[in-house]
C-alpha positions as CSV (number, residue, x, y, z in Angstrom):
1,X,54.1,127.2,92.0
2,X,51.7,125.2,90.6
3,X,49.2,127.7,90.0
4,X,51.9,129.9,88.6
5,X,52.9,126.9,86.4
6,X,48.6,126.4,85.3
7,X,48.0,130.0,84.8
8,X,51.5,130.1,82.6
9,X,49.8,126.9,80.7
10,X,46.2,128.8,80.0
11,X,47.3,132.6,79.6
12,X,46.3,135.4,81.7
13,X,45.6,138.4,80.2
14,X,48.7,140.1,79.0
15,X,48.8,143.6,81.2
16,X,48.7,141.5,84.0
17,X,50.9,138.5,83.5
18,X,53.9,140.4,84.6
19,X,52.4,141.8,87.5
20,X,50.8,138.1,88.5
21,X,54.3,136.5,88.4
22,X,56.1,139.6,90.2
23,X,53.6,138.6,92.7
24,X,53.8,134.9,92.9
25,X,57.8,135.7,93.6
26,X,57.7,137.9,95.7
27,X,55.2,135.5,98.0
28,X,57.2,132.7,97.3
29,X,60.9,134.9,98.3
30,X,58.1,136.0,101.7
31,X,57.8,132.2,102.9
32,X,61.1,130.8,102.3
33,X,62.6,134.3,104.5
34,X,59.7,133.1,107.1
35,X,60.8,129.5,106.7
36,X,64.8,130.8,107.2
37,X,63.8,132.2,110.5
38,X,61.9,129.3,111.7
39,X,65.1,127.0,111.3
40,X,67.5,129.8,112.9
41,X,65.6,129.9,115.9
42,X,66.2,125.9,116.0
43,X,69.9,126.9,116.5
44,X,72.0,128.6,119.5
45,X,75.3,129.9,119.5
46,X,77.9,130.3,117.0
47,X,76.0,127.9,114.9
48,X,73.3,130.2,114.9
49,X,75.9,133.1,113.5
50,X,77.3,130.6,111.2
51,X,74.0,129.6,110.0
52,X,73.0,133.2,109.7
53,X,75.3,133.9,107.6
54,X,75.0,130.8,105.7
55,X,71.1,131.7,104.8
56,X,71.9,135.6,103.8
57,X,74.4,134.2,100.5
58,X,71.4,131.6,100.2
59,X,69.0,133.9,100.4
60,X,70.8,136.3,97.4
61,X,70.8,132.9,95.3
62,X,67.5,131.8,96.2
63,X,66.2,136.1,94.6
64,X,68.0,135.4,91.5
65,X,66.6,131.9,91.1
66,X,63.1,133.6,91.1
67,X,64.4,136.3,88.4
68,X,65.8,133.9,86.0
69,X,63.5,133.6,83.0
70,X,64.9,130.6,80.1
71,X,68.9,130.0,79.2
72,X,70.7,132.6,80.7
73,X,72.9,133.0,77.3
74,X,71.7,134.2,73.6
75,X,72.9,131.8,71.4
76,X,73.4,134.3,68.7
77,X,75.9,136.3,70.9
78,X,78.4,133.9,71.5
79,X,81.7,134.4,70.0
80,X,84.9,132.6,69.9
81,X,87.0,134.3,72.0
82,X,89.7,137.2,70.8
83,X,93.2,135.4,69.7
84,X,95.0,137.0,72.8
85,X,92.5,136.4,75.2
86,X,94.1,132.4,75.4
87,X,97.3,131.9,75.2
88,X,99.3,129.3,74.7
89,X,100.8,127.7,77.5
90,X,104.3,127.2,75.0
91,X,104.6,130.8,74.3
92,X,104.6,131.4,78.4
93,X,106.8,128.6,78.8
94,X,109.6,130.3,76.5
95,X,109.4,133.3,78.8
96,X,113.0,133.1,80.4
97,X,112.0,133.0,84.6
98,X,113.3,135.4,86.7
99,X,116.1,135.0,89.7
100,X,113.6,136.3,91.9
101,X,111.1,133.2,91.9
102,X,111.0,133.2,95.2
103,X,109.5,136.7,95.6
104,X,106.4,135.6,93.6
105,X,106.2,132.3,95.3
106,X,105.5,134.1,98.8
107,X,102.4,136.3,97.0
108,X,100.8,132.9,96.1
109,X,98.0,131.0,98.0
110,X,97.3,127.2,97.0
111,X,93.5,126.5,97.6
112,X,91.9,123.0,97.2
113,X,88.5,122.3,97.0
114,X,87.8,119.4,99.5
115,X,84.3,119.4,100.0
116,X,83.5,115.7,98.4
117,X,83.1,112.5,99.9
118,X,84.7,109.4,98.3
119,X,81.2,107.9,97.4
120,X,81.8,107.5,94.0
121,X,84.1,105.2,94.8
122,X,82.5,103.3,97.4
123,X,84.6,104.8,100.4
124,X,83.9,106.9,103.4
125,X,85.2,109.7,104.3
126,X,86.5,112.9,102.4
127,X,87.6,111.7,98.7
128,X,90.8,113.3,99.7
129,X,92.3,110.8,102.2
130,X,92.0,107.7,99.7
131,X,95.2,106.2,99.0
132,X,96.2,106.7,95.4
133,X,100.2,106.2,94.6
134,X,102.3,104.1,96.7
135,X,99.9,104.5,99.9
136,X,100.2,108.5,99.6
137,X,96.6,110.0,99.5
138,X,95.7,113.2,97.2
139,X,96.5,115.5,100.4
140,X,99.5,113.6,101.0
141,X,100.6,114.5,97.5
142,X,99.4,117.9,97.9
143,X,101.5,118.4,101.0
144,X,104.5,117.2,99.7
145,X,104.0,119.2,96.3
146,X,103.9,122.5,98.3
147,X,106.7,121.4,100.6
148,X,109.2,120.7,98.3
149,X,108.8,124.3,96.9
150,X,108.6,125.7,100.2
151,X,112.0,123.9,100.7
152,X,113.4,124.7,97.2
153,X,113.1,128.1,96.8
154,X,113.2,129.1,100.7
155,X,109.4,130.5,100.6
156,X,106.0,130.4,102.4
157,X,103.2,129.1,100.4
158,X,100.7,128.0,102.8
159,X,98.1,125.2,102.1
160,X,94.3,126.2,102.2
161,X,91.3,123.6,102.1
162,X,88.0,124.4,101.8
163,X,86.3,121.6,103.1
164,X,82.4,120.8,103.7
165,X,80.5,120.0,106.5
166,X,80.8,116.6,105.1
167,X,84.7,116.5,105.0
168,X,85.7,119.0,107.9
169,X,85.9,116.6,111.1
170,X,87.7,114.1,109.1
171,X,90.2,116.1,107.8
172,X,91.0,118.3,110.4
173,X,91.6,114.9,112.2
174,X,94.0,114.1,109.5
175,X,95.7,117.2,109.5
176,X,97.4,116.2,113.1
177,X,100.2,114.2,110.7
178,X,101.9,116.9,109.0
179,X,102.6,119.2,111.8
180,X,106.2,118.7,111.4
181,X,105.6,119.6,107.3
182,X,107.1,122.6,105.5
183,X,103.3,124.1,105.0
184,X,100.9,125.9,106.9
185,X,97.4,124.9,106.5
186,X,94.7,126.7,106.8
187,X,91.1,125.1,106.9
188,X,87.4,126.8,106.1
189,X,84.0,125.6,105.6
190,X,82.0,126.3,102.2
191,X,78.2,127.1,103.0
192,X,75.6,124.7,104.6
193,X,72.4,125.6,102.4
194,X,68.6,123.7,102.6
195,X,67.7,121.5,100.1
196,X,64.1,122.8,98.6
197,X,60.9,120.9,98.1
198,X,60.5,120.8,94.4
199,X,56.9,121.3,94.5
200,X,56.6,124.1,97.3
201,X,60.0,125.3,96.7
202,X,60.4,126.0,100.5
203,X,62.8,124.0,102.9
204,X,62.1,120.7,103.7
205,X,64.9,121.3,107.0
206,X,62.5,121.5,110.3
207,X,65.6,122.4,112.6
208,X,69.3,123.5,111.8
209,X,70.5,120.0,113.2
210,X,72.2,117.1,110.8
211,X,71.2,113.8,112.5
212,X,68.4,111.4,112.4
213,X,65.9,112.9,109.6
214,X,67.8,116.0,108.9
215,X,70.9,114.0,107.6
216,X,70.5,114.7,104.0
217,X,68.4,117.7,103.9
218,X,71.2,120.1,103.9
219,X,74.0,120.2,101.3
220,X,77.4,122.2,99.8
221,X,76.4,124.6,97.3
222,X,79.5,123.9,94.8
223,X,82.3,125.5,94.4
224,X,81.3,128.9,93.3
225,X,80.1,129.0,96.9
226,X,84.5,129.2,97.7
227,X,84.4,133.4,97.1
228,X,81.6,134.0,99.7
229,X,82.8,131.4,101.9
230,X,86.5,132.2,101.7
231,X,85.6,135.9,102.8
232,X,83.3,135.2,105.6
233,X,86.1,133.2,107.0
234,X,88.2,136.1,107.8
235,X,90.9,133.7,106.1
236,X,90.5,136.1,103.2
237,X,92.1,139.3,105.0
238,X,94.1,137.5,107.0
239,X,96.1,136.2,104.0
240,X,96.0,139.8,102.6
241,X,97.6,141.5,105.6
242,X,100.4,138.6,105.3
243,X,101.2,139.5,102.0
244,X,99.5,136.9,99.9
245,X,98.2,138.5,96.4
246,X,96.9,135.2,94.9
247,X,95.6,132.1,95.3
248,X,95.8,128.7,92.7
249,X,92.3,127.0,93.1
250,X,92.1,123.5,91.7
251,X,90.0,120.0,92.6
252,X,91.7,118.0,95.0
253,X,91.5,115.3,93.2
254,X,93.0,116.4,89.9
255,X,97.2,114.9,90.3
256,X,98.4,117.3,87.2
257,X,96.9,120.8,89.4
258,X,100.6,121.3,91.0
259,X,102.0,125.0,91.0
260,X,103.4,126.2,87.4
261,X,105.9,128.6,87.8
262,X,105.8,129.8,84.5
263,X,102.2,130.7,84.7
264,X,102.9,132.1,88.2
265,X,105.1,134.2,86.8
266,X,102.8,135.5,84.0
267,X,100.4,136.4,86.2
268,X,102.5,138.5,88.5
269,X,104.4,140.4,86.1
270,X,101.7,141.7,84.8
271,X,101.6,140.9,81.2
272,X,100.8,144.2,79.0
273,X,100.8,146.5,81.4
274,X,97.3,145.1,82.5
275,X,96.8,143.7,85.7
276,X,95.2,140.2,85.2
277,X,92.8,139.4,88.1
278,X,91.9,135.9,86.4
279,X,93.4,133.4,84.7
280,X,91.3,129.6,84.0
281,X,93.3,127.0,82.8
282,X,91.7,125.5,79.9
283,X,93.1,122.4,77.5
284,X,92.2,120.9,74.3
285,X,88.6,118.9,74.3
286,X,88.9,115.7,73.5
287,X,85.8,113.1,72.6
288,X,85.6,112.1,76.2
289,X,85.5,115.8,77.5
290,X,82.3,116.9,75.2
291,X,80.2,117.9,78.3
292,X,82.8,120.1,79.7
293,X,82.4,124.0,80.4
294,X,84.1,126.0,77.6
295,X,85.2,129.8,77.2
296,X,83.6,132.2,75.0
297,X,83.4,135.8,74.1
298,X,79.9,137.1,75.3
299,X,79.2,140.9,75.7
300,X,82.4,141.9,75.3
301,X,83.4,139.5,78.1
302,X,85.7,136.4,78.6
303,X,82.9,133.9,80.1
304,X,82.4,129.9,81.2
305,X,79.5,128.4,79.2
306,X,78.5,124.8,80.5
307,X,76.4,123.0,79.3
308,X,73.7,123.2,81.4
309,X,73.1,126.8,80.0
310,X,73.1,125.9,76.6
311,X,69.2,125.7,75.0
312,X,68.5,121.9,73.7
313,X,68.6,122.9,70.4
314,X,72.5,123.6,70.3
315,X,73.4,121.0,73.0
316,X,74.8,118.9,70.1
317,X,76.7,121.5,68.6
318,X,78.4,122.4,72.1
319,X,79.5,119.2,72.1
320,X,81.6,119.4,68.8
321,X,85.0,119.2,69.2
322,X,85.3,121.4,65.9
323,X,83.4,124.6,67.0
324,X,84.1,124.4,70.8
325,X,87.8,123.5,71.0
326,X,88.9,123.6,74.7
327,X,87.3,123.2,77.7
328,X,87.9,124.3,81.4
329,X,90.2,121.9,83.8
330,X,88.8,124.2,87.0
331,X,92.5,124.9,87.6
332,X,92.5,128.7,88.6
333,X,94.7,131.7,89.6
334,X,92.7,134.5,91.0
335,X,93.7,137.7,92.6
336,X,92.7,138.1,96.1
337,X,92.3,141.8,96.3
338,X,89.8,141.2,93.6
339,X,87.8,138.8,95.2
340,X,87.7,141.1,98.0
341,X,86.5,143.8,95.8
342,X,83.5,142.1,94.7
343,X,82.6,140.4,97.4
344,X,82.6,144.1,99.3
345,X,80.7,145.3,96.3
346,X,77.8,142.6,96.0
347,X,79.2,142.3,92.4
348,X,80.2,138.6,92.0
349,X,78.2,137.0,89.2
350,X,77.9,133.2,88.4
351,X,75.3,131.7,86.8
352,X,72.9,129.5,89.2
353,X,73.1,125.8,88.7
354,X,69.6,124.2,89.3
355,X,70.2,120.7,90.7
356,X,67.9,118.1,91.2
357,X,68.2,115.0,93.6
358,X,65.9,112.6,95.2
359,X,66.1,112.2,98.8
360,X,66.5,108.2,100.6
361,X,62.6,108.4,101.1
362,X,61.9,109.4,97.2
363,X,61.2,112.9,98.1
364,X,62.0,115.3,95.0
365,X,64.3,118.5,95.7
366,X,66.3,120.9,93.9
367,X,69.7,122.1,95.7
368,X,71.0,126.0,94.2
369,X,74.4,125.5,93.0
370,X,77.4,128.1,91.4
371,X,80.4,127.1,89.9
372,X,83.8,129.2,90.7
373,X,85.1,129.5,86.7
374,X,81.3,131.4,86.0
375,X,82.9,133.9,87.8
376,X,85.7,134.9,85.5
377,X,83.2,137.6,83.8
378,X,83.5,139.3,86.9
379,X,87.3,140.2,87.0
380,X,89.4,142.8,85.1
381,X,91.6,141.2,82.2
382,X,91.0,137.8,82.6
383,X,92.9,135.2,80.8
384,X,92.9,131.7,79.4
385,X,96.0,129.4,79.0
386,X,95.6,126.5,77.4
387,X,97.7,124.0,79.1
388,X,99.0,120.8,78.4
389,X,96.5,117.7,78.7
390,X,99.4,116.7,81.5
391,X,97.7,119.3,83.8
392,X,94.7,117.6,83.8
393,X,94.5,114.3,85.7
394,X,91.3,113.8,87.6
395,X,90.7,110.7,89.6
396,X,87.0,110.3,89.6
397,X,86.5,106.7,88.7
398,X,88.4,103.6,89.9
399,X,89.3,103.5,86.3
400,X,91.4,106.9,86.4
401,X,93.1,105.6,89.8
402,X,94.1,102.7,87.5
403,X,95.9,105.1,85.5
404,X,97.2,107.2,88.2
405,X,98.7,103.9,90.6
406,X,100.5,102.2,87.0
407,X,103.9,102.5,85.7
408,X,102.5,105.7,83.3
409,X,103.6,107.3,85.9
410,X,106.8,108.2,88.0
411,X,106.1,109.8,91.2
412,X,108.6,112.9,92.7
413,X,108.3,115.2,95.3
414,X,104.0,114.1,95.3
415,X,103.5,115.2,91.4
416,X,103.4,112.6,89.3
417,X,104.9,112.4,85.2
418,X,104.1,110.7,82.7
419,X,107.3,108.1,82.1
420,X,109.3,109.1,79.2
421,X,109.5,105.0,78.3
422,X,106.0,105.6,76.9
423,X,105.9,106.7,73.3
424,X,102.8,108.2,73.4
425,X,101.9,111.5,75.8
426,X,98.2,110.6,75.8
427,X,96.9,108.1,78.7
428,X,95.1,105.0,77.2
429,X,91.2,104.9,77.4
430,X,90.6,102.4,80.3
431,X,87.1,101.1,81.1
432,X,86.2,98.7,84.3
433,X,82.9,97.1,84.5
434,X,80.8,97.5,87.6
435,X,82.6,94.4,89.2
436,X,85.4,97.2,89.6
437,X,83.7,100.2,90.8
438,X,84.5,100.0,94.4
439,X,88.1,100.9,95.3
440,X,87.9,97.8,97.7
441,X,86.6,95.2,95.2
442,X,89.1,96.7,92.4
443,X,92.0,96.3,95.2
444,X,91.0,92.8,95.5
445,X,90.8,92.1,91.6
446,X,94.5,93.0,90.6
447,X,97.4,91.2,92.7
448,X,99.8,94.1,91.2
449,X,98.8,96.6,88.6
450,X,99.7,95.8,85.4
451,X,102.2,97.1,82.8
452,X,100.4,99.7,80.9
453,X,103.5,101.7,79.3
454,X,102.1,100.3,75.2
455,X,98.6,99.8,75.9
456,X,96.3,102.4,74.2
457,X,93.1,100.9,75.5
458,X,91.5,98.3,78.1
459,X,87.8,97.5,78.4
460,X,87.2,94.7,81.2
461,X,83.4,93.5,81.9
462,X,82.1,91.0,84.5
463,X,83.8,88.6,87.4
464,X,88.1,89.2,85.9
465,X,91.1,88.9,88.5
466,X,94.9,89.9,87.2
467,X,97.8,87.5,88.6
468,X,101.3,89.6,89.7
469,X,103.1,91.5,86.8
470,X,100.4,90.9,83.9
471,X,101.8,92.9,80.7
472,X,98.5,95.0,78.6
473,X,99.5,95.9,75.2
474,X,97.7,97.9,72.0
475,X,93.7,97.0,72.5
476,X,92.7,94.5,75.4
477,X,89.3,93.8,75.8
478,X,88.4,91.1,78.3
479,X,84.7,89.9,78.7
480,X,83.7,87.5,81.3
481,X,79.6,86.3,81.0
482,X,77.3,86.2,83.4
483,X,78.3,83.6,86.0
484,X,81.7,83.0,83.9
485,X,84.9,83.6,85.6
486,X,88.4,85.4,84.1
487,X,91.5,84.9,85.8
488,X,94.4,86.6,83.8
489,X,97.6,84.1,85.0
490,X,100.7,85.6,86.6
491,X,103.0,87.0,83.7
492,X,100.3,87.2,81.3
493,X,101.4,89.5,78.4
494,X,97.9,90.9,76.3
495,X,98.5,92.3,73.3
496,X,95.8,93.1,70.9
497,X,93.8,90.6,71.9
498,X,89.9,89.9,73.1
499,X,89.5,87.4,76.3
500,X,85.9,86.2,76.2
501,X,84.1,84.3,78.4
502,X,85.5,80.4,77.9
503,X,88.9,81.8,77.8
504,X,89.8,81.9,74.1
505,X,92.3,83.9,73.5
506,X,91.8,85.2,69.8
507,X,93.7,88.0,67.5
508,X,92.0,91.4,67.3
């Protein structure tokens, strides 16, 4: 690579550039194969078959990671996308819904992507088992969402996780407790893929094992990885042969992702006599959402532009809120006889995402990464809907669980609304210093959580503790110094007011 790199640097003589660098891949596409086999012969058994087929999808992504030559979009080419090609989720809304609900119910599939750990958030374990609402975790509330309508309308929509090789034994432990549940749950693994050396872009793996020095050499190749994945299962056909025409992929850890009949209902009906294979979810971009992945028109196609594809010199201009209005909330329905279709036909295209990490020993490596919405170019009469922001409600940070665990919200049936006693439908902007950014410390911090139904913003900073039944109003911004304490009194009621360090309270 690094004579590639010099000999890029100095020139070489035209004619025989291309063939030079045709060369270099095709060594470098020659060692890693080599490389492959080396680690496959570390393995025995049906991990060697899972791993086999593992490293043939890795292999496919590792041949176009050679091929790909600068931004893998024109600028110049990129179009808004045609009026009809998003809708708006109001005009489906004011579709009347059929008696026969239930019928499209039992074609449905819900899929949630559970392949992350709770990390983030300073908690082991899959992100998916930490307790969010009134003790309920996110699969608790995913369980009971699909339960109520399998109860409800008398149906059979089964639950399917894809997890990671990082979430599967906990989960499936987990999965013991809703035996007696209303759903069916289905489990697969995404792919296990080597991390590369960044220098010799080969594996830096020396057997298929995880423990000891090979703990973090391996990793889950994002989410994209869910159409390859899903197939190899067998899950795929299985759910095919039981009826099942389409699935509703969202994050696990996105609380507004529940199933929308009226988009259920667009999508199976068919809308203009064209059979949609794809719809994405998308909402309006806010300021805070400036980095997420947006649709455009681009060769005639409905694609996912994110921003890691966009060359430096319009980064600023994806960002607008004014040019690039809506961006994707990963919420998906997706035909399964289509997946099928290109998977059988080697025709799924996403864009690679190149990702760099540094290892515990400060080793620098790159881990090959898709994204499932890049795949929407892919399928026949796809569609966006632009949803309500309500259908968007990631808990990433400790300050989104805030949100989510506060009176803004009434829990039913595990989906959560936003209370109607709040005059505003947006969620206030809420940011917790780093005193709060482990769900343990932040449990410690707040004896109840406080009531947030007026406030439109909260910024707290340093060493603050909340008393029972503290009232935040308006703008709160509370900023305890270095070495300073805060301790907001039981019954405390904030309202447009800045808390500094000696505890003067003063109007803002």
């Amino acid at each position: 690579l690094t004579v590639l790199i010099w000999c890029l640097s100095k020139g070489v003589p035209n004619g025989g550039m291309a063939q030079f660098q045709e060369e270099m891949r095709q060594q470098l596409e020659t060692s890693m194969h080599a490389e492959l086999e080396k680690l496959l012969d570390t393995a025995t058994g049906v991990d060697k078959e899972v791993s086999k087929k593992d490293f043939d999808g890795f292999k496919k992504l590792f041949h176009r990671f050679l091929q790909v030559k600068g931004p893998s979009v024109d600028w110049p080419k990129i179009h808004r996308p045609p009026e009809d090609s998003i809708q708006p989720y109001d005009k489906i809304a004011a579709l009347p819904l059929p008696d026969s609900l239930a019928d499209s119910l039992n074609k449905l599939v819900v899929v949630k992507l559970n392949g992350g750990l709770g990390t983030s958030m300073g908690c082991k374990g899959p992100k998916s088992l930490i307790s969010v609402r009134n003790e309920n975790t996110f699969l608790d509330l995913t369980v009971q969402q699909i339960e109520h309508l399998n109860k409800k309308y008398n149906t059979d929509v089964p639950l399917v996780l894809m997890n990671s090789f990082n979430t599967d034994e906990d989960t499936k432990k987990i999965l013991q407790k809703y035996t007696h549940h209303r759903v069916k749950i289905h489990t697969f693994n995404q792919s296990r893929y080597p991390r590369i050396n960044k220098e010799s872009l080969l594996p830096v793996a020396t057997d298929i094992g995880m423990m000891g020095e090979n703990a973090d050499v391996w990793y889950p190749p994002g989410h994209g990885d869910i159409y390859a994945s899903f197939y190899n299962s067998g899950l795929l056909d299985q759910l095919i042969t039981e009826g099942k025409e389409y699935i509703f992929v969202s994050n696990i850890d996105n609380l507004g992702a529940t199933v929308d009949l009226n988009i259920l209902h667009h999508l199976v009906s068919q809308p203009n006599g064209k059979r949609c294979e794809f719809i994405m979810e998308v909402t309006d971009k806010t300021r805070a959402d400036v980095k997420g992945g947006t649709l455009i028109q681009y060769d005639n196609k409905l694609r996912l532009l994110e921003i890691a594809q966009v060359p430096k010199a319009h980064v600023d201009e994806f960002k607008s809120v004014t040019k690039f209005k809506i961006f994707n909330t990963n919420n998906l329905w997706i035909s399964l006889g289509a997946i099928k279709r290109l998977q059988e036909q080697n025709a799924m295209d996403m864009e690679i995402i190149v990702n760099p990490k540094t290892l515990d020993g400060g080793q620098n490596v790159i881990q090959l990464e898709t994204a499932v919405g890049a795949a929407i170019k892919s399928f026949d009469n796809a569609l966006g809907i632009n949803v309500p922001r309500s259908r968007f409600l990631p808990v990433k940070t400790v300050s989104d669980l805030l949100l989510v665990m506060s009176n803004l919200y009434s829990l039913e049936a595990g989906s959560l609304t936003m209370s109607q006693k709040r005059e505003f439908p947006t969620t206030p902007h809420v940011k917790l210093g780093s005193s709060f950014t482990k769900v343990q410390e932040y449990q410690t911090r707040f004896e109840s959580i406080p009531d947030m139904l007026e406030l439109d913003h909260l910024t707290v900073s340093g060493d603050v503790t909340f008393g029972k039944q503290v009232s935040l109003k308006g703008t709160v911004i509370i900023i305890a110094n270095h070495g300073d304490r805060i301790d907001i009194p039981a019954g405390t009621i904030l309202e447009n007011k800045i808390v500094s360090g000696n505890l003067r309270i003063l109007d803002h």
